[in-house]
BALOBA-1460 file (C-alpha; in Angstrom, 3 decimals):
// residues 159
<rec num="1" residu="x" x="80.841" y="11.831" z="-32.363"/>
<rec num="2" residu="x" x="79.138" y="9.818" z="-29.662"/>
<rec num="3" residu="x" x="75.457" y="8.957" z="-29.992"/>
<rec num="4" residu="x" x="72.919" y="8.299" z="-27.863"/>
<rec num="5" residu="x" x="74.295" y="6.343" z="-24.526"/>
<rec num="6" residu="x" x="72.274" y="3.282" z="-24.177"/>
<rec num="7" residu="x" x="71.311" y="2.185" z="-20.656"/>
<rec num="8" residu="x" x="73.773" y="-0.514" z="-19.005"/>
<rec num="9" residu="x" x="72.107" y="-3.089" z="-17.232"/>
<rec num="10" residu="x" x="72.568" y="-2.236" z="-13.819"/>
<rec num="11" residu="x" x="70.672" y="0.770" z="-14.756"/>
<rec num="12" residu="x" x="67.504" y="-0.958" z="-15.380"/>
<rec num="13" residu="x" x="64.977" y="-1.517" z="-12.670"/>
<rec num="14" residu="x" x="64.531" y="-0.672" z="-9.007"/>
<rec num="15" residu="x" x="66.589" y="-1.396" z="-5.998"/>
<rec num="16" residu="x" x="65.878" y="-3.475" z="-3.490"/>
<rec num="17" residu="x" x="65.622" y="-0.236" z="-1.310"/>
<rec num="18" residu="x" x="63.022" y="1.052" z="-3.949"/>
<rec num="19" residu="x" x="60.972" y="-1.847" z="-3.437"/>
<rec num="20" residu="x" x="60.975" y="-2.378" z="0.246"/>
<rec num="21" residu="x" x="59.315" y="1.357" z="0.346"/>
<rec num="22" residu="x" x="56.647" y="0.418" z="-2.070"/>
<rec num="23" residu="x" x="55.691" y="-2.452" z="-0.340"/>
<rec num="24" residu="x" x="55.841" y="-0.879" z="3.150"/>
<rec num="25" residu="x" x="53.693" y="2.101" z="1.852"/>
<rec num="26" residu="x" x="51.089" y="-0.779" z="0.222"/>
<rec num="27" residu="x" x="50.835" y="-2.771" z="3.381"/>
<rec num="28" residu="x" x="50.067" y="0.483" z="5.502"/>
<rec num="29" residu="x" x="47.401" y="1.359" z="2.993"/>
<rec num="30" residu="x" x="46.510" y="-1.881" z="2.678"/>
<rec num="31" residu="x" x="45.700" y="-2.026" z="7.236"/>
<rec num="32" residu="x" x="44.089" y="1.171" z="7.107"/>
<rec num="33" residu="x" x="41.532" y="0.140" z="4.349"/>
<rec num="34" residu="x" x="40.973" y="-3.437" z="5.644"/>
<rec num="35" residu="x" x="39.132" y="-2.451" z="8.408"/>
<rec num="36" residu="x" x="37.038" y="0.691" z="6.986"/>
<rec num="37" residu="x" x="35.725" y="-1.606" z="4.457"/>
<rec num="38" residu="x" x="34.809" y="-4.159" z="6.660"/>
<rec num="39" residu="x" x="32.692" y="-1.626" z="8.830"/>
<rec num="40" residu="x" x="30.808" y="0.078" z="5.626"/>
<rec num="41" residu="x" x="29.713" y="-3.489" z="4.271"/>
<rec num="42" residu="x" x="28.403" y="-4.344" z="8.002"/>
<rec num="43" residu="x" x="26.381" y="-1.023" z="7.906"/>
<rec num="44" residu="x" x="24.982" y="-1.728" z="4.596"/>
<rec num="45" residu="x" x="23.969" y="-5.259" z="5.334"/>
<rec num="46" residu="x" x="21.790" y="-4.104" z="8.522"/>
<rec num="47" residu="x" x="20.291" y="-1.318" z="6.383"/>
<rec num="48" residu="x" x="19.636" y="-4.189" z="4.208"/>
<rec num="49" residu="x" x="17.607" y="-5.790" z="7.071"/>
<rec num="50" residu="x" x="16.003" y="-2.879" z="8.159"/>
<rec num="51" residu="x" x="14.509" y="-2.180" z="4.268"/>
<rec num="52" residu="x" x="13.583" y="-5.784" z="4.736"/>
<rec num="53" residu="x" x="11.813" y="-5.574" z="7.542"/>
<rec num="54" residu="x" x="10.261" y="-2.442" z="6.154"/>
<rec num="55" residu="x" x="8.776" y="-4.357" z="3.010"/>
<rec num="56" residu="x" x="7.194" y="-7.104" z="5.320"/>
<rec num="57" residu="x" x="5.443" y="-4.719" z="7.039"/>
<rec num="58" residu="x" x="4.556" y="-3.072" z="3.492"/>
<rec num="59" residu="x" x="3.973" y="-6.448" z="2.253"/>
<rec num="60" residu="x" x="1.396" y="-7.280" z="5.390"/>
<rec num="61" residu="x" x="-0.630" y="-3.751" z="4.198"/>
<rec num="62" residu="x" x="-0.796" y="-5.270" z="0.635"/>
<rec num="63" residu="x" x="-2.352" y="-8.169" z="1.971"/>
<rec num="64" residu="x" x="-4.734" y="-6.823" z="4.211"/>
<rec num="65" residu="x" x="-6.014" y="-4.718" z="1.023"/>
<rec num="66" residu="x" x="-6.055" y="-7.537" z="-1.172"/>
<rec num="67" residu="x" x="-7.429" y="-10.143" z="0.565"/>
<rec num="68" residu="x" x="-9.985" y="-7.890" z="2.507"/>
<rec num="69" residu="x" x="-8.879" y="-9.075" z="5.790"/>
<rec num="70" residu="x" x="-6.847" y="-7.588" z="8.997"/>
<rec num="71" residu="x" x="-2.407" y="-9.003" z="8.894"/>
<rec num="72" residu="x" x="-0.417" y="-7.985" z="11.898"/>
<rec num="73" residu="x" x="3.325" y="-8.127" z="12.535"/>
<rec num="74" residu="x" x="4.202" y="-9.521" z="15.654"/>
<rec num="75" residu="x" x="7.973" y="-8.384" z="16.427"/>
<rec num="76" residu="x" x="9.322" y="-11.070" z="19.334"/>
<rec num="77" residu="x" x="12.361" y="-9.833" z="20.135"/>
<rec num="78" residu="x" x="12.844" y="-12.200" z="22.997"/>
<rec num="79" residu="x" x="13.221" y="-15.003" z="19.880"/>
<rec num="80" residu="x" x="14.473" y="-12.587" z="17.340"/>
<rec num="81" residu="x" x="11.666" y="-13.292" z="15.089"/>
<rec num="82" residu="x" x="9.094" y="-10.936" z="13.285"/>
<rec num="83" residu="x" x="5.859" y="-12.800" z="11.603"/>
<rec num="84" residu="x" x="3.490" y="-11.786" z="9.263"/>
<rec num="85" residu="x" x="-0.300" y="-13.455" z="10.546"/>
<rec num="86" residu="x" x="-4.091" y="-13.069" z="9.830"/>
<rec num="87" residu="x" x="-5.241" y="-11.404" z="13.168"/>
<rec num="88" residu="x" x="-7.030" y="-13.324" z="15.359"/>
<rec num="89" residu="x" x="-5.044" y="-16.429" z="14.977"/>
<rec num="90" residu="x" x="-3.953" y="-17.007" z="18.366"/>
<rec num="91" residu="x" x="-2.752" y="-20.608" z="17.245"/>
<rec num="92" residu="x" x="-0.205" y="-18.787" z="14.735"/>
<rec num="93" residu="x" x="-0.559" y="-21.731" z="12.342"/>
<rec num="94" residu="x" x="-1.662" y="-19.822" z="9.428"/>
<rec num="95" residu="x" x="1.571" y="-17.702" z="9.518"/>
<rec num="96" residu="x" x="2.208" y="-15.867" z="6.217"/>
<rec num="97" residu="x" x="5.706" y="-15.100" z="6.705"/>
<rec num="98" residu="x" x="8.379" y="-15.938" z="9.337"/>
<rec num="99" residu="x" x="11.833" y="-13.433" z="9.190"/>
<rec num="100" residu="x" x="14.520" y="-13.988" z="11.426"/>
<rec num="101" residu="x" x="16.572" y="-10.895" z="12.767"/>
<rec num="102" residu="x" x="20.190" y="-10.848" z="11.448"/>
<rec num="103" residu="x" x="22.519" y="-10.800" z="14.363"/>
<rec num="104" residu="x" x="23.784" y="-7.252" z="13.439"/>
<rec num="105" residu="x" x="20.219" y="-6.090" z="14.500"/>
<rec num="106" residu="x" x="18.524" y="-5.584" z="17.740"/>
<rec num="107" residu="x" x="15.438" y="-4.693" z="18.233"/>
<rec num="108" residu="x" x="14.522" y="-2.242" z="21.134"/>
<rec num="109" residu="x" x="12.353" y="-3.484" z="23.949"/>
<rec num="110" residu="x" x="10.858" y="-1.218" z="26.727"/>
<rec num="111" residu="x" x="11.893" y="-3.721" z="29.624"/>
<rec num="112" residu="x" x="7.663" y="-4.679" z="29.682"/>
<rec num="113" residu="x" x="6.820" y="-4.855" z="26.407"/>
<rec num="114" residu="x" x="8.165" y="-8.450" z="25.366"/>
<rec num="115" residu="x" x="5.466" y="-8.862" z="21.793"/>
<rec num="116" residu="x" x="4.743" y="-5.842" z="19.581"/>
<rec num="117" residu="x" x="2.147" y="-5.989" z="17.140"/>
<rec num="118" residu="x" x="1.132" y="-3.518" z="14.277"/>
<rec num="119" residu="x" x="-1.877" y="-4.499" z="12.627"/>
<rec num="120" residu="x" x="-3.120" y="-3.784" z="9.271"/>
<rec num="121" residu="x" x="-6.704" y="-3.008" z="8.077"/>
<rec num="122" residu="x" x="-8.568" y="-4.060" z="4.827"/>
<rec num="123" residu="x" x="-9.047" y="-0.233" z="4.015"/>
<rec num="124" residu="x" x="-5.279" y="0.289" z="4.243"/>
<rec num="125" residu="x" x="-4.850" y="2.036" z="7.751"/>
<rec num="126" residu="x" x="-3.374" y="0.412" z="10.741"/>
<rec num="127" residu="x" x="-2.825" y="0.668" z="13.963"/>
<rec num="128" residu="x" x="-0.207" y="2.637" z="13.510"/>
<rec num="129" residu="x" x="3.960" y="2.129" z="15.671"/>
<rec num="130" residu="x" x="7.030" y="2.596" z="15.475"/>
<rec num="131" residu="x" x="9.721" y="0.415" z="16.081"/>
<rec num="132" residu="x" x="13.107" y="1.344" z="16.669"/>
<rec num="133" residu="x" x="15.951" y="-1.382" z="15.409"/>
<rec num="134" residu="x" x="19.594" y="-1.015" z="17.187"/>
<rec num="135" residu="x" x="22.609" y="-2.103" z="14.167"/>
<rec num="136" residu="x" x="26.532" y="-2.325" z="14.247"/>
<rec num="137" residu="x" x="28.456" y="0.634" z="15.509"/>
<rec num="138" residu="x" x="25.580" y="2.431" z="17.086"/>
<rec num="139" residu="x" x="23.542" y="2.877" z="14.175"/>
<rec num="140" residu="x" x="19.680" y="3.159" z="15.321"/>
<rec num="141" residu="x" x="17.098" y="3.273" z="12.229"/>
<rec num="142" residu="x" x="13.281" y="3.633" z="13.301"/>
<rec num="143" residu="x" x="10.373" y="2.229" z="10.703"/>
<rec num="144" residu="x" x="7.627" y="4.204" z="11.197"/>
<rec num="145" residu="x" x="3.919" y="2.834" z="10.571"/>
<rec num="146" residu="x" x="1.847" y="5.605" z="9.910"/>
<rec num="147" residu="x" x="-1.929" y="5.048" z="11.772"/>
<rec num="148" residu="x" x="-4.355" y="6.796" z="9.073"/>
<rec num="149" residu="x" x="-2.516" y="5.824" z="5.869"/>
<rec num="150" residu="x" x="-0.360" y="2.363" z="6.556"/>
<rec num="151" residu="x" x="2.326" y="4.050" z="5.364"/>
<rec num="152" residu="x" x="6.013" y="2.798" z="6.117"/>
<rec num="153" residu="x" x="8.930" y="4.824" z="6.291"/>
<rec num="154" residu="x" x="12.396" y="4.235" z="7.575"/>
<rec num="155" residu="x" x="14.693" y="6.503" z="9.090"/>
<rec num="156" residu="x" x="18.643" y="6.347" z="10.513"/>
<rec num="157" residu="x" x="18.691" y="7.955" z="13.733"/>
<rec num="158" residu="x" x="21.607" y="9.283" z="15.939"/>
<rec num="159" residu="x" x="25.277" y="8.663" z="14.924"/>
């Protein structure tokens, strides 16, 4: 009577063969994933930036409200700046807030308009915009200022 057979040694393991595969496999996954990655975490930092942007101009609303006095957002896209300013300031040195554009965002000019401003009111309305923001891999988002209510709202657009 034989009992159970007990594995020899050569038995044991993988062959080289065996291996090569699994690494060739892994390394194909490995280039296809790489770059898909990459893309998703540069759309989700511009949306980032957008929803930034989209709280300053919330942000300049609150103020106007609180402080009983008119904000506007100047967007410069010539300089890649957007500022946050007590209207009427011509001299800009009472700037609130200074943001500067990421350089996965563009914002859209018209060819003549070079300075956009949205301004705010002390009873909450504004003056009401939109502005449309160009991102990686032709993503477009608009942010919407609402005239009667100050409201903001952001929206991806195309493809």
């Amino acid at each position: 009577m034989s009992g159970p057979r007990r594995p020899t040694p050569a038995g044991l393991g993988y062959t080289l063969i065996e291996v090569a595969i699994v690494l060739a496999v892994l390394a194909v996954a490995t280039a296809v994933a790489v770059p898909a990655v990459g893309n998703a975490m540069e759309g989700l930092r511009a949306r980032a930036e957008v929803a930034g942007l989209a709280a300053l101009l919330r942000s300049a609303r609150e103020q106007a409200v609180e402080r009983r006095s008119t904000y506007e957002v100047v967007f410069e896209p010539a300089a890649r700046l957007v500022r946050l300013v007590p209207a009427g300031d011509s001299s800009l040195r009472q700037v609130s807030v200074v943001r500067r554009l990421s350089p996965l965002l563009r914002l859209e000019g018209d060819g003549i308009l070079t300075t956009r401003r949205i301004a705010f009111l002390p009873q909450g309305t504004s003056t009401g915009g939109q502005v449309l923001v160009d991102g990686p891999h032709g993503r477009r988002y608009r942010i919407t200022v609402d005239a009667l209510t100050g409201r903001v709202a952001t929206q991806q657009v195309g493809s």
